[in-house]
N, C-alpha and C positions, 0 to 999 in steps of 0.2 A: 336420875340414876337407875331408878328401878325398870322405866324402860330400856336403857341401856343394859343392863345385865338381861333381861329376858330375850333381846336380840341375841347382847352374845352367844348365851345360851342354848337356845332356839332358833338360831336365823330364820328367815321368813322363806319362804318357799310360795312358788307361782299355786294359787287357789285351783287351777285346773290342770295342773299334768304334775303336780309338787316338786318340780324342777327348784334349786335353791336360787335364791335372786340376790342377785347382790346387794351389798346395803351399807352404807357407813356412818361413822356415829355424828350425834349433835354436834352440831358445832362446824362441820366439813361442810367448802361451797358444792360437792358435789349432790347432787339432785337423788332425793328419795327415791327407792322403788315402788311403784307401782303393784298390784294385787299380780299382774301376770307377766310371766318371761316375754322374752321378746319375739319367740315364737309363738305363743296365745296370744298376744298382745295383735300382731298381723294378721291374727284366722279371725280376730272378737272385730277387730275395726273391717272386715271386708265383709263381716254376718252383717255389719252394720249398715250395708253399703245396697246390700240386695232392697230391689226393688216389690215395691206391695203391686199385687195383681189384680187389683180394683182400682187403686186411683193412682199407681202408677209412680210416686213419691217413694224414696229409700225410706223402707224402714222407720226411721228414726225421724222422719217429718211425716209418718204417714198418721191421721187422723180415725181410721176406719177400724171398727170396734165390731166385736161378735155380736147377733142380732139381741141376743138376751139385755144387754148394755141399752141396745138401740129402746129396747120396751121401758127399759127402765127410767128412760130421760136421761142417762150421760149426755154430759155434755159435749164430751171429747174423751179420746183413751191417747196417752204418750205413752210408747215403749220405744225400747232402742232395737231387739232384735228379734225374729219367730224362734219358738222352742220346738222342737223336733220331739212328739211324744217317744218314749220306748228307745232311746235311743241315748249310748251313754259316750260317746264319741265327741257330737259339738260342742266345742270349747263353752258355747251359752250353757250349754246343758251342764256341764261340769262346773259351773259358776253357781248356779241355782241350785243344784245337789251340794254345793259343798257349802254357801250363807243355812241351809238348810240343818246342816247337819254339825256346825260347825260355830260355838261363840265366841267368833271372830269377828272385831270390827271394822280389821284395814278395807276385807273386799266389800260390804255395804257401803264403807266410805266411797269408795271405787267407781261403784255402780250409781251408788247416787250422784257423784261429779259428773259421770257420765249423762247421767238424766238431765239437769238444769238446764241447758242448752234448750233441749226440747218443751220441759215445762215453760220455760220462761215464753215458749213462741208458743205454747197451746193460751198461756194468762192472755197474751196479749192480742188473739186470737179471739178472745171475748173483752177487750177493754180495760186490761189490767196491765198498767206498767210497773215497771222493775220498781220504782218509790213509790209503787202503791200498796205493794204486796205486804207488807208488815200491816197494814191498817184493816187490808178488805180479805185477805186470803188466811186461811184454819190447813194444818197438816194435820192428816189423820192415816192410821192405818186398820186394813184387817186382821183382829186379832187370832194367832194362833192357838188350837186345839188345846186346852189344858196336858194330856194326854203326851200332846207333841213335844211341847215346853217344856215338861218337866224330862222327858229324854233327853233330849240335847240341848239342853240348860240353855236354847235363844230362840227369840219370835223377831224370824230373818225381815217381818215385815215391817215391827219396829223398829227395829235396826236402822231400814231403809230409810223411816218416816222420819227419825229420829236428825240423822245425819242430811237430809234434806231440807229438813227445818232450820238448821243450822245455817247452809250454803244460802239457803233464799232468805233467814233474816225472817221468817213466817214463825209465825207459835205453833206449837204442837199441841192438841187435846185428843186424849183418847173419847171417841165418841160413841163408838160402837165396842160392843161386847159379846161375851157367848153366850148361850144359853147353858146352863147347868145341865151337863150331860151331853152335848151336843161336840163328841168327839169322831163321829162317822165321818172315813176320809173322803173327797169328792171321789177321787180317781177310781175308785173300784166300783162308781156307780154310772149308768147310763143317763144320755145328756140330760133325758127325763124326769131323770130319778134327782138328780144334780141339783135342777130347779125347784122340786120340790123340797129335796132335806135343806138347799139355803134358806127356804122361805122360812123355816120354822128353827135356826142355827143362830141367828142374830136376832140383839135388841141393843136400843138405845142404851148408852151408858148414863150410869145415873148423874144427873145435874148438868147432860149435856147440852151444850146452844151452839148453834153456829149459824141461827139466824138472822138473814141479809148477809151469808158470809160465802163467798169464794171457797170450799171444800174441795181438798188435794186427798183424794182415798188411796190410799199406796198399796202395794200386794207387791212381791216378787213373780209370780208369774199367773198369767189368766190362760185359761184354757177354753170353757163351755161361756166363762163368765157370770158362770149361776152366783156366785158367793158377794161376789163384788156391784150384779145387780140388785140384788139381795141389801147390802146396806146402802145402796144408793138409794133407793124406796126409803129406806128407814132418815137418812141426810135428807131427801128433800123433805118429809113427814116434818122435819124438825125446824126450817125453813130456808134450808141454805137456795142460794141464787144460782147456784152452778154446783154441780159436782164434776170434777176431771180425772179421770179415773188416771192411774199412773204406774205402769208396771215393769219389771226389766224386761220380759218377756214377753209374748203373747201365742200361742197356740198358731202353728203354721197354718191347719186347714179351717182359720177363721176366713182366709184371705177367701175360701170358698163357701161361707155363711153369712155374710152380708145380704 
């Protein structure tokens, strides 16, 4: 009932151009909506579609990860589409600005269905089937800036990590954490500089293990990759067998930092 009233109320509207979307209540055979109208819905599946300029794979089976990743020993990076910096236009863009800013959980739900597909082929990619993954694979995500948090009352990462734990049947452990004070944003720093504030931004979380364990690290979107190879160092220190980095996005001109 009380979702039902917050619909009435609020109807849901497309996460990236807030077009209203149509919806009907419990109980109807007709088919929920989806995070995006039907016009995002055709611009997000054809971002999806574009081709990686390294190995040549859409997007969304592409395996090729920013060099900082490569130092780090990822294992593998799944996204579904490149992020366009500075640019407020691509419907991906407007996706990622809006889990960001916004505690909502239709569109993480969204985005993570979206993912599964591809994680399940990066697991098995390294040896892990679909009824293994409950036993050997840990979801984890990068936690967000206190700072960040407490503005827009959601950490779009757990979000992600959260509702993907769910869809794979995987446990979720927070493992990684922030340092006390370590609210300086990447973006306003140089690739450089990047590298260095993640090295000294994260630590283990207390009482974490995910040793001999398959490690799914989630982020909404990577860019330089400093942060996310930043607790891949800290996962394997602690003994996992893989770490798979996993993101909705990824920085278009990684496709030229390989």
């Amino acid at each position: 009932m009380r979702e039902f009233l917050r619909k009435l109320f609020f109807p849901p509207q497309c996460s990236a151009c807030r077009t209203l979307l149509d919806w009907n209540p419990p109980g109807t055979s007709a088919a929920q909506p989806v995070a995006l109208c039907r016009d995002c819905l055709i611009r997000w599946e054809a971002e999806k579609t574009e081709a990686c300029a390294i190995c040549g794979c859409r997007v969304s089976n592409c395996r090729c990860m920013p060099l900082a990743l490569q130092k780090a020993k990822c294992t593998g990076f799944c996204k579904l589409v490149y992020y366009s910096p500075r640019k407020s236009d691509p419907v991906q863009n407007r996706l990622i600005y809006y889990i960001k800013r916004n505690a909502d959980r239709q569109t993480p739900r969204f985005l993570a269905d979206e993912l599964v597909p591809s994680v399940y082929s990066g697991l098995q990619e390294i040896g892990v089937n679909r009824d293994e993954v409950a036993d050997f694979v840990l979801v984890t995500y990068l936690p967000r800036g206190g700072r960040s948090r407490l503005q827009y009352g959601t950490d779009q990462a757990k979000e992600l990590a959260r509702t993907l734990s769910e869809r794979l049947g995987a446990p979720m452990r927070c493992l990684i954490r922030r340092r006390r004070g370590a609210d300086r944003e990447q973006k306003r720093l140089s690739p450089e500089r990047r590298l260095e504030n993640a090295k000294h931004s994260f630590l283990a979380a207390r009482d974490a293990d995910c040793n001999g364990k398959v490690v799914l690290l989630v982020d909404d979107v990577v860019t330089t990759g400093a942060s996310m190879a930043a607790c891949t160092r800290i996962l394997r220190k602690l003994g996992a067998s893989y770490v798979l980095g996993v993101a909705v996005a990824s920085d278009e001109v990684n496709r030229e930092r390989i």
